[in-house]
N, C-alpha and C positions, 0 to 999 in steps of 0.2 A: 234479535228480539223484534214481532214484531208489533204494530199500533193496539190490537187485542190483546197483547200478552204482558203491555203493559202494567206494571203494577200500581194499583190506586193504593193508598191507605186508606181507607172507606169505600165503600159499595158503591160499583161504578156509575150507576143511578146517582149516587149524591156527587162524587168528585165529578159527572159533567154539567149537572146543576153549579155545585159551588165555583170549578172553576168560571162559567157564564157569570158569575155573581161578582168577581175579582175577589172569590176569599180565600184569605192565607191561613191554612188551618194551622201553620207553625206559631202564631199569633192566638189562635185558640190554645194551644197548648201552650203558651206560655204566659198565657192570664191563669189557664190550671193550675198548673206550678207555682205563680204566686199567690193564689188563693191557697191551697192548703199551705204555703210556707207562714200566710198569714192566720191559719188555722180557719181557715172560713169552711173548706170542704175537706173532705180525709181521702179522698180520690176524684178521677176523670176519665173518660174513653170513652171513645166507639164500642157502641152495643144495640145490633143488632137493628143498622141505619141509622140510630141514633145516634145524640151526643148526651151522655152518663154523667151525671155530678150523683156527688153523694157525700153527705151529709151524717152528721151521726143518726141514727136512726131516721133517714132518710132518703130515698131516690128520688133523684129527680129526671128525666125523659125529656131533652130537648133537640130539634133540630140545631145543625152546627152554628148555624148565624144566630137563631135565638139563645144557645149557650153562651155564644162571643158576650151578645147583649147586657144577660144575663152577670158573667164573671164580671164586665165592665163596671155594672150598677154595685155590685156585689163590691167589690174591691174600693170602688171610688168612697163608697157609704162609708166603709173603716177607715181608710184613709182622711175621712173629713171627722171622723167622730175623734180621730185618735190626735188630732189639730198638726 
């Protein structure tokens, strides 16, 4: 295989951006996971260079680092409500 045939999990535009950025997208995926385990969102993904939260009757459209952000705030908030 060679360095073009690579495979990225996101559009190679974002995975040479993110990697420059030191971001572990397995870290984004696994604030996802615990956000809907904590029922905060009902899914996650890559859609269409973006990073997809969703929400009950809602989407949300963010780039990868500002969903990290996001799930961060998001999880930390129940976690401080729930003592």
């Amino acid at each position: 295989m060679t360095d073009s045939e690579h495979f990225h999990p996101f559009p190679e535009s974002d995975a040479d951006r993110l990697e420059a950025e030191n971001f572990d997208p397995n870290q984004l995926n696994a604030l996802g996971n615990r956000a809907i385990a904590l029922g905060l969102i009902v899914g996650h993904g890559y859609h269409q260079g973006k990073y997809e939260l969703l929400k009950r009757g809602e989407v949300l459209l963010f780039s990868p680092r500002e969903a990290l952000t996001y799930l961060e705030a998001l999880i930390q908030s129940r976690e401080q409500a729930d003592g």
